[in-house]
Backbone as CSV, one residue per row, in Angstrom:
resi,resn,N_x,N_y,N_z,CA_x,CA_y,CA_z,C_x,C_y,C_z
1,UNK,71.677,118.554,67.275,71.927,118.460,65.840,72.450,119.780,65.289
2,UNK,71.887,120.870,65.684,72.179,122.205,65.574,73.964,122.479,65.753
3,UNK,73.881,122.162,66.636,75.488,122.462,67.576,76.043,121.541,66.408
4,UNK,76.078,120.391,66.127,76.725,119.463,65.404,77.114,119.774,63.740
5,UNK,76.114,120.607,63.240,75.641,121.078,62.295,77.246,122.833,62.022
6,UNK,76.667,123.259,63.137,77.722,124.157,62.984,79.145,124.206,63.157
7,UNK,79.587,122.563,64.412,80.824,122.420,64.341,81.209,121.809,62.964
8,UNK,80.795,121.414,62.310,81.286,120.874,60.986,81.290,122.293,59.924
9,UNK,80.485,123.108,59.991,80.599,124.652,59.365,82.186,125.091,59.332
10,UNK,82.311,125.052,61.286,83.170,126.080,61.677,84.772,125.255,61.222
11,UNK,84.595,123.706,61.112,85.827,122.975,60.593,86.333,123.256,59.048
12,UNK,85.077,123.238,58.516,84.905,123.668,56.941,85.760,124.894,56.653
13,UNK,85.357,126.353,57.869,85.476,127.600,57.255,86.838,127.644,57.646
14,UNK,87.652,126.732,58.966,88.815,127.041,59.230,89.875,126.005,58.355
15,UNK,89.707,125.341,57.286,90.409,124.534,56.561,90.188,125.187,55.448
16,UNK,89.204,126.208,54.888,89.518,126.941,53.674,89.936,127.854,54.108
17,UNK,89.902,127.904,55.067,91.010,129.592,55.949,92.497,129.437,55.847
18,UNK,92.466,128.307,56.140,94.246,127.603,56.177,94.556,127.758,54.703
19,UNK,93.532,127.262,53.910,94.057,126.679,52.440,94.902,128.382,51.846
20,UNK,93.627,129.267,51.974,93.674,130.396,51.234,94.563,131.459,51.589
21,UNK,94.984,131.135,53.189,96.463,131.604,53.460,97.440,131.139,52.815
22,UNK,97.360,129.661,52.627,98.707,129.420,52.259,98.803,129.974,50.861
23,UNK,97.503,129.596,50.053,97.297,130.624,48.642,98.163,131.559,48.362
24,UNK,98.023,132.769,49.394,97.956,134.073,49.427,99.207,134.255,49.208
25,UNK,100.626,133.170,49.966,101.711,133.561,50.596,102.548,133.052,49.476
26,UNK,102.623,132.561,48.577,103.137,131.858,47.299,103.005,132.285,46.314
27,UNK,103.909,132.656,45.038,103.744,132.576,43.844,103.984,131.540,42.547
28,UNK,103.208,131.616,41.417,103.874,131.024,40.466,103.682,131.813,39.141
29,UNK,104.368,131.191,38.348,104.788,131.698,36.751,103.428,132.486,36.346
30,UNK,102.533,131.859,36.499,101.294,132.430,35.940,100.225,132.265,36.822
31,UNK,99.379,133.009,37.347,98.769,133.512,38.436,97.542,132.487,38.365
32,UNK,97.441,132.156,39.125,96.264,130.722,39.537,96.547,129.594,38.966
33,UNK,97.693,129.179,38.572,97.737,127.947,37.754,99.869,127.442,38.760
34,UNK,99.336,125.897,38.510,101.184,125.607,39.115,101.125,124.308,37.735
35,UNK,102.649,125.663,37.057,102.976,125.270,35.829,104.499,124.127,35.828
36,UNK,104.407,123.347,35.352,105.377,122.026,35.807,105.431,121.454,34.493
37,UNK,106.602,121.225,34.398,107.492,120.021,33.516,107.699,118.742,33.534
38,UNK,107.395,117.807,32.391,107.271,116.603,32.620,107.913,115.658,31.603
39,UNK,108.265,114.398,31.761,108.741,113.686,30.400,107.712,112.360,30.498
40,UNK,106.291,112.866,29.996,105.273,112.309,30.052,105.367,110.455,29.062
41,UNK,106.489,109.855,29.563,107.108,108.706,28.961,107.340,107.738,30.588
42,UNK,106.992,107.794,31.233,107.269,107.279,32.434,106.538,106.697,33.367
43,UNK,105.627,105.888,32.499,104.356,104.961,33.715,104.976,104.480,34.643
44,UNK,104.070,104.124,35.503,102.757,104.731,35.801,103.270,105.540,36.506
45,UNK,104.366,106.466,36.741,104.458,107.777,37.268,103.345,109.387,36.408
46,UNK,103.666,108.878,35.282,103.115,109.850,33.952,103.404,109.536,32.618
47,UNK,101.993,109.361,31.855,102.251,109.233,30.741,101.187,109.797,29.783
48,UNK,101.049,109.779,28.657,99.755,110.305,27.113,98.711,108.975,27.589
49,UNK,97.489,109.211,27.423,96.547,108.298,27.085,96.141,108.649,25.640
50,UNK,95.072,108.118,25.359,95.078,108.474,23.956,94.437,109.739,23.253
51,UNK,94.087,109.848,24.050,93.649,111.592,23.882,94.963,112.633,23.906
52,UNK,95.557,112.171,24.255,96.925,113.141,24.696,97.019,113.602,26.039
53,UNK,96.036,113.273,26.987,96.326,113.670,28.765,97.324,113.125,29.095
54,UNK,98.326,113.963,30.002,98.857,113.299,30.859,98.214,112.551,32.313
55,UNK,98.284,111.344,32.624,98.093,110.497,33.142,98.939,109.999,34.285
56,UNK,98.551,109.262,35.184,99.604,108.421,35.822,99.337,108.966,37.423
57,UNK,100.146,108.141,38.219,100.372,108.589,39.730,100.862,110.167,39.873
58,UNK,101.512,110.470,39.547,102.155,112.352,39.439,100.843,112.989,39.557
59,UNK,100.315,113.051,38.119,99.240,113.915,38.095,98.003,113.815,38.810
60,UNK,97.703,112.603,38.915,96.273,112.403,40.209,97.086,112.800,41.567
61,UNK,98.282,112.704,41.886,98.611,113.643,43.231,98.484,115.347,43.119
62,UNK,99.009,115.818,41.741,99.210,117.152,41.567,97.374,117.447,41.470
63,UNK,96.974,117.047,40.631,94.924,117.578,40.424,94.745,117.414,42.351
64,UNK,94.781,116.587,43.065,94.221,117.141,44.296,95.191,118.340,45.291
65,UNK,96.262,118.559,45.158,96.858,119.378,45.505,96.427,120.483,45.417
66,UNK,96.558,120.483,43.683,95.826,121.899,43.075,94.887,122.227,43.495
67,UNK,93.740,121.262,43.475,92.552,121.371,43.851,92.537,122.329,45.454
68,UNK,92.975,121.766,46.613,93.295,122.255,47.556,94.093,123.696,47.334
69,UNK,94.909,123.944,46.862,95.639,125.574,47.098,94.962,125.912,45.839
70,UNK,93.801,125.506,45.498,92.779,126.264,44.240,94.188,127.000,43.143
71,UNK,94.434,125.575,42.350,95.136,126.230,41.301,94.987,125.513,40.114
72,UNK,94.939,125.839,38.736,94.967,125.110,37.679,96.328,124.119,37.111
73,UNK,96.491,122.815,37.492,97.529,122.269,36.941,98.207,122.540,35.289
74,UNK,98.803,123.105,35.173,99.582,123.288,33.566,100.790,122.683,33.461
75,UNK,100.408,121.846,32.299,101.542,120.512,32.559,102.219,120.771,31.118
76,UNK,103.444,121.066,30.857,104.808,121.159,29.705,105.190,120.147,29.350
77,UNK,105.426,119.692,28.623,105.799,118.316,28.269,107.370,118.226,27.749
78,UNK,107.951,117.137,27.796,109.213,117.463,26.672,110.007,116.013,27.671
79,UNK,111.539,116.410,26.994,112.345,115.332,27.635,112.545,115.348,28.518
80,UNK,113.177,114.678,29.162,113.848,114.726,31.090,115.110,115.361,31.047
81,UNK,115.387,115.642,30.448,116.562,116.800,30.422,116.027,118.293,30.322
82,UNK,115.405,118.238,29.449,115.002,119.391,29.485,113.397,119.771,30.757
83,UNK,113.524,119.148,31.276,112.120,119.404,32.012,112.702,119.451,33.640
84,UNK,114.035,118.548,33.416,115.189,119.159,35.021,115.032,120.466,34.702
85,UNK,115.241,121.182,33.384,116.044,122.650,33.053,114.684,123.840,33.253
86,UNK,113.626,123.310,32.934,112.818,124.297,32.995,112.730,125.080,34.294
87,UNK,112.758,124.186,35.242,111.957,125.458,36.804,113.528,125.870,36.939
88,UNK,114.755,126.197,36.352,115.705,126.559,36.707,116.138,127.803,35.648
89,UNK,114.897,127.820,34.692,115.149,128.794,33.407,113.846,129.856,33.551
90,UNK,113.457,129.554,34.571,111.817,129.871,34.781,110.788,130.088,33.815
91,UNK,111.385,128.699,33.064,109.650,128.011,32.571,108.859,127.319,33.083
92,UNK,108.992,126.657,34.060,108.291,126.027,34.964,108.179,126.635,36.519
93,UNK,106.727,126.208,37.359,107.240,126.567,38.742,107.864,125.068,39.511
94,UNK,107.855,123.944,38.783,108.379,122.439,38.974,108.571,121.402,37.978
95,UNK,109.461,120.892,38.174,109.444,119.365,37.195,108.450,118.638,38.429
96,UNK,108.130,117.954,37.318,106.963,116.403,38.215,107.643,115.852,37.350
97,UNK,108.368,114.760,37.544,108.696,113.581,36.029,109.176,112.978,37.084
98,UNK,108.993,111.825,38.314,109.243,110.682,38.750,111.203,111.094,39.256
99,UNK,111.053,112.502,39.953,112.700,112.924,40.229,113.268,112.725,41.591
100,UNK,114.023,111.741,41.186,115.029,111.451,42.565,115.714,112.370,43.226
101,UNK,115.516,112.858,44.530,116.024,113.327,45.503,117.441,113.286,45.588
102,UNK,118.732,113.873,44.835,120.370,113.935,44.667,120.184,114.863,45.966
103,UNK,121.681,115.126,46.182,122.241,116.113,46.478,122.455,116.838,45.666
104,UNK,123.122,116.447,44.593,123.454,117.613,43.738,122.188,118.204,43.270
105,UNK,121.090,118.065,43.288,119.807,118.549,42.721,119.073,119.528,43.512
106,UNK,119.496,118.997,45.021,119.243,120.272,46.049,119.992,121.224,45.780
107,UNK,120.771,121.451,44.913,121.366,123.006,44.375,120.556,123.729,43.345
108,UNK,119.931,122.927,42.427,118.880,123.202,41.316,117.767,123.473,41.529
109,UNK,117.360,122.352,42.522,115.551,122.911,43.226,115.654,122.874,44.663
110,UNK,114.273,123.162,45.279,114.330,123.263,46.336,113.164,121.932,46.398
111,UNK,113.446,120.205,47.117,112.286,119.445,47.164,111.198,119.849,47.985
112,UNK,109.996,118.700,47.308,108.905,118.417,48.952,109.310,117.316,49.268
113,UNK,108.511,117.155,50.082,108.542,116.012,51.509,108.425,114.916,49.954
114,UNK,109.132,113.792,49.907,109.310,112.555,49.269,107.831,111.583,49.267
115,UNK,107.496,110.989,48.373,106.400,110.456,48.988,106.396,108.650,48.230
116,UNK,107.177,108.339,47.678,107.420,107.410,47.375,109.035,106.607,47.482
117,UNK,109.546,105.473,47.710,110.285,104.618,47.502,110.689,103.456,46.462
118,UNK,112.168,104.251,45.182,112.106,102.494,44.651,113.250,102.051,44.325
119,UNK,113.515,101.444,43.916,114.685,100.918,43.524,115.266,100.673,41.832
120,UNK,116.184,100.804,41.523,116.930,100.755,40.244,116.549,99.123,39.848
121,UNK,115.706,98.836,38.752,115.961,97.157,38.463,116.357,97.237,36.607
122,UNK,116.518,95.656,36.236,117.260,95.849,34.842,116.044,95.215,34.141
123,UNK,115.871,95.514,32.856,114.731,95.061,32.466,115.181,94.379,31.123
124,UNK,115.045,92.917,30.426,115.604,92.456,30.005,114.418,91.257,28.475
125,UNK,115.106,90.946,27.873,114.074,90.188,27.071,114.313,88.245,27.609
126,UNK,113.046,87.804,27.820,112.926,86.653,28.755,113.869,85.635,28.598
127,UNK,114.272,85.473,27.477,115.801,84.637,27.345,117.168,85.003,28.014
128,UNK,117.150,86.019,27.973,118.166,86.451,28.664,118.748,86.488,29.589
129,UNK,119.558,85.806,29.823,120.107,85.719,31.625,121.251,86.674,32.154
130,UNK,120.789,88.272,32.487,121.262,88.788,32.545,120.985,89.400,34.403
131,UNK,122.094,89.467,35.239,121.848,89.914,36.503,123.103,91.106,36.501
132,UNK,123.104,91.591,37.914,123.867,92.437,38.545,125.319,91.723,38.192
133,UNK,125.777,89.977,38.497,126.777,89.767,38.392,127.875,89.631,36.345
134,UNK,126.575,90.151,35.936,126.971,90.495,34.300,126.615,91.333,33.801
135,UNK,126.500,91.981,34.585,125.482,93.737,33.766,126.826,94.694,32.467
136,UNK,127.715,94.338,33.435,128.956,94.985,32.820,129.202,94.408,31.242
137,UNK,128.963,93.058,30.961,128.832,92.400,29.859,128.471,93.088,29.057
138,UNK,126.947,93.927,29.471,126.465,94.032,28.473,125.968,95.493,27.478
139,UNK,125.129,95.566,26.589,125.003,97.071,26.184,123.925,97.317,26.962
140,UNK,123.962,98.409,27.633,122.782,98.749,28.643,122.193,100.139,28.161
141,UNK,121.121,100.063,28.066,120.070,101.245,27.563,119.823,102.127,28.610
142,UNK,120.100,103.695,28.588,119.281,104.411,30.295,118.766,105.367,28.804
143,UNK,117.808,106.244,30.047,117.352,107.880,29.629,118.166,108.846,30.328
144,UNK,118.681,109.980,29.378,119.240,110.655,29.233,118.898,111.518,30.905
145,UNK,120.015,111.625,32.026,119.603,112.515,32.865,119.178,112.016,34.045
146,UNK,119.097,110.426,34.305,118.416,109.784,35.190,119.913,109.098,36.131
147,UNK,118.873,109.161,37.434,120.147,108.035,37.864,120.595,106.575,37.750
148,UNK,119.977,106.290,36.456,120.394,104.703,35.771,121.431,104.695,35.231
149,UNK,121.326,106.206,34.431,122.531,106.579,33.799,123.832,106.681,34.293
150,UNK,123.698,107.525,35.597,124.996,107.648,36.605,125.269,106.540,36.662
151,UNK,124.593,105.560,37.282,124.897,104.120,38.184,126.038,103.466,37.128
152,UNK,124.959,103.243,36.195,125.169,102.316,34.650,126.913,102.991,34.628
153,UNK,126.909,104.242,34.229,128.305,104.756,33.341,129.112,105.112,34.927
154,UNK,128.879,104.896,35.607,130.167,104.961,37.027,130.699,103.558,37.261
155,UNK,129.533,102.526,36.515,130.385,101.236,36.958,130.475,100.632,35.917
156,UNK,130.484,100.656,35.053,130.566,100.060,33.983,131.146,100.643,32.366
157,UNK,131.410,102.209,32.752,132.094,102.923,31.261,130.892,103.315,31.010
158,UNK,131.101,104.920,29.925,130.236,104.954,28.817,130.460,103.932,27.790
159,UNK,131.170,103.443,27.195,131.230,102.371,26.088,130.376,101.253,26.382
160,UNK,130.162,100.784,27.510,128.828,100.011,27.378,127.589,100.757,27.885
161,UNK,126.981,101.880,27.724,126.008,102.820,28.248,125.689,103.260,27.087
162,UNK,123.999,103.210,26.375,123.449,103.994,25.390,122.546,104.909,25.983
163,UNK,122.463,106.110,25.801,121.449,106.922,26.618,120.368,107.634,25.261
164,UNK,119.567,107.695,26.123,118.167,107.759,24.937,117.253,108.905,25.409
165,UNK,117.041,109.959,24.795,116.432,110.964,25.286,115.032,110.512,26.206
166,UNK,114.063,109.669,26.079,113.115,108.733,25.956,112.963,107.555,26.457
167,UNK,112.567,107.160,27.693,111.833,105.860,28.022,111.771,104.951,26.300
168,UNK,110.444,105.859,26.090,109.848,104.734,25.070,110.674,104.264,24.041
169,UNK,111.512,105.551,23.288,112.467,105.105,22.777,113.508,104.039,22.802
170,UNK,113.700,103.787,24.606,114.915,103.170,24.410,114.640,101.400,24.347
171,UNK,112.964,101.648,25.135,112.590,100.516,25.009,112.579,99.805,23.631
172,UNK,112.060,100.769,22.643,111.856,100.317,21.187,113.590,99.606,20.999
173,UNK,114.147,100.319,21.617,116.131,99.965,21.251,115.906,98.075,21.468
174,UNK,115.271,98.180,23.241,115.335,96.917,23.477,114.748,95.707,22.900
175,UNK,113.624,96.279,22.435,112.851,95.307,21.353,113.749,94.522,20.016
176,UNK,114.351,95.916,19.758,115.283,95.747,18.328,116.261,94.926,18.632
177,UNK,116.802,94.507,19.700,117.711,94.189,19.918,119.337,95.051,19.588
178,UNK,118.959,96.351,20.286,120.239,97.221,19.880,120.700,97.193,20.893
179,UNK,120.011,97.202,22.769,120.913,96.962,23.367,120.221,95.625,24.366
180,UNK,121.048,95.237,25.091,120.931,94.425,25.783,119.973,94.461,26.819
181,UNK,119.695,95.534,27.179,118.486,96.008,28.424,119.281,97.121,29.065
182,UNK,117.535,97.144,29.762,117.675,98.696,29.891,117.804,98.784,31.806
183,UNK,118.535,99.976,32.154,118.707,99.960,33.631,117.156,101.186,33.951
184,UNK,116.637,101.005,34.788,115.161,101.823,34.914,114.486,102.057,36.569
185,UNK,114.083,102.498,36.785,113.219,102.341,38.133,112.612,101.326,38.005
186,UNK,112.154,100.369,39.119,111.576,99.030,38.957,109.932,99.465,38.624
187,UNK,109.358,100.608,39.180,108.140,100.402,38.384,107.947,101.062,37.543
188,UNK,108.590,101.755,36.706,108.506,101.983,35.552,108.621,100.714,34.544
189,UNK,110.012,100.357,35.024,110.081,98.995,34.513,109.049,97.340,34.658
190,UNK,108.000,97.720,35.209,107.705,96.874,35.356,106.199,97.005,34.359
191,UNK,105.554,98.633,34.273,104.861,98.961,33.818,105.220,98.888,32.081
192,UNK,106.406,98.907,31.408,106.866,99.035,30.014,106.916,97.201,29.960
193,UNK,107.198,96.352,30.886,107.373,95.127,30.862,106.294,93.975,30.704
194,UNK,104.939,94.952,31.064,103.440,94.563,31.484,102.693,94.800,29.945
195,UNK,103.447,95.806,29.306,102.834,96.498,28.394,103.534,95.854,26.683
196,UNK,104.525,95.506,26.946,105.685,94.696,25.799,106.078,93.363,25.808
197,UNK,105.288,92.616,24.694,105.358,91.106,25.839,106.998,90.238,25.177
198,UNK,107.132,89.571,26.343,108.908,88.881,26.212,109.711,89.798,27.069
199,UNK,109.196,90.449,27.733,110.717,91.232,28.679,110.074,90.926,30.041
200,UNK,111.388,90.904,30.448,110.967,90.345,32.284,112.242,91.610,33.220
201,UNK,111.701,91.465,34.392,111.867,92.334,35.236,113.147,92.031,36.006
202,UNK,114.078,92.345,36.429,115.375,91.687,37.230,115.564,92.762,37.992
203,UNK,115.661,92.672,39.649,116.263,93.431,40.654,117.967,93.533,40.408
204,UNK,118.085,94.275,41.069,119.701,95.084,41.720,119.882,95.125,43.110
205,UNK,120.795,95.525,43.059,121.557,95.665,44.595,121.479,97.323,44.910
206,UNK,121.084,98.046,43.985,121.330,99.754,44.534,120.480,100.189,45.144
207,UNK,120.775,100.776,45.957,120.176,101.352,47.388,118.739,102.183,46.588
208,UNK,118.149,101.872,47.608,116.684,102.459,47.146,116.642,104.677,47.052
209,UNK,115.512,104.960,46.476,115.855,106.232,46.224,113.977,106.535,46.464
210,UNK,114.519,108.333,46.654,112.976,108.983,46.895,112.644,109.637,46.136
211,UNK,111.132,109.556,45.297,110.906,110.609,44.342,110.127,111.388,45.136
212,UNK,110.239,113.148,44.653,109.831,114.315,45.296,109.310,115.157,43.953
213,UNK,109.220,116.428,44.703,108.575,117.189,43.475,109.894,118.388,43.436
214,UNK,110.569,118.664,42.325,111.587,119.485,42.178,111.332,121.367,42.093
215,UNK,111.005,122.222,43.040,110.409,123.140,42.926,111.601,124.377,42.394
216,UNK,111.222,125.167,41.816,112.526,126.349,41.625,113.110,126.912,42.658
217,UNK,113.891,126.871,42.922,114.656,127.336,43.844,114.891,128.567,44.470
218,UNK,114.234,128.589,45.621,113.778,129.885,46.298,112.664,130.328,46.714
219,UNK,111.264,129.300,46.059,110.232,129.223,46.403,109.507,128.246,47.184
220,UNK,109.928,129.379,48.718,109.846,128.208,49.748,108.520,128.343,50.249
221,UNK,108.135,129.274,49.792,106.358,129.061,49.923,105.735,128.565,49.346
222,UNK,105.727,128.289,48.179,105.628,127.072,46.984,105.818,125.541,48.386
223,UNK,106.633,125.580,48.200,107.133,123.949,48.664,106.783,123.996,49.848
224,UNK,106.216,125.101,50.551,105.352,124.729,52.502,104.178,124.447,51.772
225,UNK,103.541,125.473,51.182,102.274,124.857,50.155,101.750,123.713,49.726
226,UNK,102.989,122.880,49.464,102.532,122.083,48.390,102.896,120.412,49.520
227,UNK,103.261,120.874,50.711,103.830,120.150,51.459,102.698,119.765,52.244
228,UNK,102.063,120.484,52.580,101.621,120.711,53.706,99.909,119.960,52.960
229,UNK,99.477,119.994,51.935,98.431,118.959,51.165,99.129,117.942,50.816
230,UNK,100.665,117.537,50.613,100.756,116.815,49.625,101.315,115.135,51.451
231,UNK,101.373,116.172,52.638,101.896,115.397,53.856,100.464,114.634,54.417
232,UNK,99.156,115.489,53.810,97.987,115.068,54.686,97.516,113.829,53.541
233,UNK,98.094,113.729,52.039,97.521,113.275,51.170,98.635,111.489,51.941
234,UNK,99.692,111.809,52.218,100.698,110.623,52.662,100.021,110.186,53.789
235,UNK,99.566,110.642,55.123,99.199,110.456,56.651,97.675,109.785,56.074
236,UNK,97.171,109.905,55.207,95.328,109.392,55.429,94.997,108.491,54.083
237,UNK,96.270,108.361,53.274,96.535,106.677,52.210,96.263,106.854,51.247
238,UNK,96.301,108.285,50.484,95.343,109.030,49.263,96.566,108.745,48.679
239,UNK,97.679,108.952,49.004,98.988,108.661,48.285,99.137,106.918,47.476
240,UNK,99.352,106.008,48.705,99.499,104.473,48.643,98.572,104.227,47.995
241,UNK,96.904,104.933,47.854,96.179,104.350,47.026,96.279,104.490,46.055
242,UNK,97.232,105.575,45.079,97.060,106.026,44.218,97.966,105.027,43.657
243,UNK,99.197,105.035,43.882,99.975,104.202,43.801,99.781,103.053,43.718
244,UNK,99.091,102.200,44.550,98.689,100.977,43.914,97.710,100.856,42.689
245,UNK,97.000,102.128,42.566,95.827,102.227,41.256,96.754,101.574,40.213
246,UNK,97.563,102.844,39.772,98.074,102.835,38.632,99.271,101.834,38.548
247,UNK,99.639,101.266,39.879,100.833,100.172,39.390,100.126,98.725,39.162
248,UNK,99.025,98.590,39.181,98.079,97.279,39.387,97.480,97.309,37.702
249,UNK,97.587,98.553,37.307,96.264,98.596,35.614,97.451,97.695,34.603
């Protein structure tokens, strides 16, 4: 029992040994804390509860991360434009806001390891018979900065593309009937669809995409850091569970 007793010690002391190296070898904006940007409009990736927390799948991955490289999460809030701009203005040491893996974005940040998969779907009010083979028809709602937006205005014109600083906003558009629906990640969209009753959910044809965590660029000890908890959180289902939490409420 003894012997047993101390190999679990000696596992203990060499996994806070690991942690507090990797600690050691990294910086951020403000010393014990990993300060990140968000467009806290984006369930169940992140959103306000009613207290004003940010919420959602993002942040229950980032609190155990932190937890592990012992750091205080400090979360910025604002649009998705401006929360791409922060870890590149060094107000942030990352955006967290549900950010797709570009190429062109690997010039702006440096990612982590991806830990989710989704796809672009159209989100629509239940009368509506609107698919991929009429999308062009119609007025289509994105947020400002996303790749709904690209997709939307590469195939279809800006003249049928409204862009909305705001998720919630644009949804309110869709309610009003200002535009026709909105192009979105399917679970975002499915979470604003769960939550607003009369809109239904419609797939696409566009190739699926990876959200990551967008780190400032150059901080590659940051991103072994944040990799290296955020790969053991993917390998042992702390991830998938989380993920199903908040896409199921």
């Amino acid at each position: 029992m003894m012997k047993k007793i101390v190999a679990i010690l000696c596992a203990m002391m060499l996994t806070l040994t690991a942690v507090s190296a990797l600690a050691a070898d990294f910086t951020t904006i403000e010393a014990g804390k990993l300060t990140m940007s968000t467009s806290p409009d984006f369930p169940p990736f992140e959103n306000t509860d009613d207290d004003g927390n940010i919420i959602g799948i993002e942040p229950d991955l980032i609190a155990l991360i932190c937890e592990k490289l012992g750091l205080e999460p400090n979360w910025l809030a604002m649009d998705f434009d401006s929360a791409l701009l922060a870890p590149q203005t060094g107000k942030a040491d990352a955006v967290v806001s549900g950010v797709t893996v570009r190429e062109d974005r690997k010039t702006q940040f440096d990612f982590t390891t991806s830990y989710v998969s989704i796809h672009q779907a159209i989100v629509c009010k239940e009368d509506k018979d609107i698919t991929m083979d009429n999308l062009g028809e119609q007025t289509i709602g994105v947020q400002n900065g996303t790749t709904g937006q690209i997709y939307a205005v590469d195939d279809f014109g800006e003249d049928n593309v409204v862009a909305y600083n705001t998720y919630s906003v644009a949804f309110l558009a869709l309610t009003n009937d200002q535009v026709d629906c909105i192009v979105v990640d399917d679970l975002v969209g499915k979470a604003y669809a769960a939550t607003i009753p009369g809109l239904k959910v419609v797939e696409t044809t566009y190739e699926a995409e990876e959200f990551a965590f967008g780190v400032s660029k150059g901080n590659t000890a940051l991103v072994e850091a944040i990799n290296e908890v955020l790969e053991g959180l993917i390998a042992d289902g702390t991830v998938e569970e989380i993920i199903l939490k908040h896409s199921m409420n």
